[in-house]
C-alpha positions as CSV (number, residue, x, y, z in Angstrom):
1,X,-9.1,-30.0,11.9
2,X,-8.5,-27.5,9.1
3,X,-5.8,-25.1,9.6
4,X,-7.0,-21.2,10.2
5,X,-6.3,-18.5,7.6
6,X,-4.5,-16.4,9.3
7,X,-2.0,-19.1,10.0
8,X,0.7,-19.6,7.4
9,X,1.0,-23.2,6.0
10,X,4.6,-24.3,6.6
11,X,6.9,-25.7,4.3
12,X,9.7,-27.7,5.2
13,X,13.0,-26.9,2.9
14,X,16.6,-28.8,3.0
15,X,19.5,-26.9,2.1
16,X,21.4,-28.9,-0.9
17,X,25.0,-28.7,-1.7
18,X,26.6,-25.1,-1.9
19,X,24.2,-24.1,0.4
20,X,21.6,-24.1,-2.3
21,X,17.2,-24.0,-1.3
22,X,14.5,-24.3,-3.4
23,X,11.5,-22.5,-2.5
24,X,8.0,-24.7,-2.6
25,X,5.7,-24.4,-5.7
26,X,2.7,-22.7,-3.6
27,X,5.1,-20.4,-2.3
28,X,6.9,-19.3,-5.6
29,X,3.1,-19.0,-7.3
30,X,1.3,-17.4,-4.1
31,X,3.8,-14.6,-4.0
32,X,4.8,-14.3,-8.0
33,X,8.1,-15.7,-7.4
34,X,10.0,-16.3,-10.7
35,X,13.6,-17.6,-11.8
36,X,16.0,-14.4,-11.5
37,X,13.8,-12.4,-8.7
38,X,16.0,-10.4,-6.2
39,X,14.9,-11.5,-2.2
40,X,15.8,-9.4,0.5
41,X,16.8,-11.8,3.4
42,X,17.1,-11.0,7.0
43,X,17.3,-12.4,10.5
44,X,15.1,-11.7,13.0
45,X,15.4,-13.2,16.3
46,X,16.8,-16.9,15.5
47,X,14.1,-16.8,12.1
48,X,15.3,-16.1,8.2
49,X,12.9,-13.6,6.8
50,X,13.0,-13.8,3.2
51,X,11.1,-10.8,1.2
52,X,10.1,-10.9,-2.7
53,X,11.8,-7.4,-4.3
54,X,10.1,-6.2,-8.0
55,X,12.9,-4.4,-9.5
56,X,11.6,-1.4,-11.1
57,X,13.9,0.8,-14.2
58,X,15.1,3.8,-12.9
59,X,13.5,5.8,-15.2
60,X,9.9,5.0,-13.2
61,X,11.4,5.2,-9.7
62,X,9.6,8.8,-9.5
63,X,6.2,6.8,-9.3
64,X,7.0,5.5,-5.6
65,X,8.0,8.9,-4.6
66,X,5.9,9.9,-1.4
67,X,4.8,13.0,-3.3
68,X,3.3,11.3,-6.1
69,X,2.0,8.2,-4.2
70,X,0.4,11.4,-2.5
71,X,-0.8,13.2,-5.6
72,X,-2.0,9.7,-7.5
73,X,-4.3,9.1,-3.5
74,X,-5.7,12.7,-3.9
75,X,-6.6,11.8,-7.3
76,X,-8.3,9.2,-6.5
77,X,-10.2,10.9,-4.1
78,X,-11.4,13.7,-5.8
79,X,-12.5,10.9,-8.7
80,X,-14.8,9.0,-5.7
81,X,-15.8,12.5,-4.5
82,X,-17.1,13.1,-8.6
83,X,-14.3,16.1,-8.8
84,X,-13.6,15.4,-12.2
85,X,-14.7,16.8,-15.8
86,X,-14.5,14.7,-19.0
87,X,-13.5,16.3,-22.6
88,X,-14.2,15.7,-25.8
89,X,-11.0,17.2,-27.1
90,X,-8.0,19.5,-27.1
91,X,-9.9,22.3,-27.6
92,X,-12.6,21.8,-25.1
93,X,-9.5,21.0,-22.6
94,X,-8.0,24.1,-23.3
95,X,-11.1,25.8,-22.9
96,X,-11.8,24.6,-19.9
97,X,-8.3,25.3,-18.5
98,X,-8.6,29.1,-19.4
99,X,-11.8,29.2,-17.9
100,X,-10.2,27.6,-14.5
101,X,-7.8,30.7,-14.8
102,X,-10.1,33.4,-14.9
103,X,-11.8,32.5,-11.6
């Protein structure tokens, strides 16, 4: 009987000397697990939960803001809704800007 997809496959790990695991192939791939990636692990109840992290330079941390996860979903509402203009150029851009501030 084939397992269901919404049931996790699981995978049976022993822990080596110094404590040492090695994650299974189909998990490393399925969740783009690579050599030097940070997991956040917890317990919960009497389970380990182990979490992938991506790192991210702090220099792009402003993307995951909640404002601008909110500003980058507006914009991509207003671009399903057809609330956007295309330009050729600067100079049409500009135009179209000073034209915005008159109204």
């Amino acid at each position: 009987m084939p397992i269901p997809k919404n049931i996790a496959k699981s995978h049976k790990v022993s822990v080596q000397r110094r404590n040492l695991i090695s994650l299974p192939k189909e998990v490393r791939e399925k969740l783009n697990i690579s050599e030097g990636d940070v997991l956040d692990i917890r317990i919960e109840g009497n389970k380990i939960v182990m979490e992938p992290y991506k790192l991210i330079p702090s220099s792009q941390t402003y993307f995951w803001t909640e404002k601008t996860q909110k500003d980058m979903l507006e914009a991509k509402r207003d671009k399903e809704a057809g609330k956007i203009r295309e330009f050729k150029n600067i100079d049409e851009f500009m135009e179209g800007l000073n034209n915005d501030q008159k109204i």
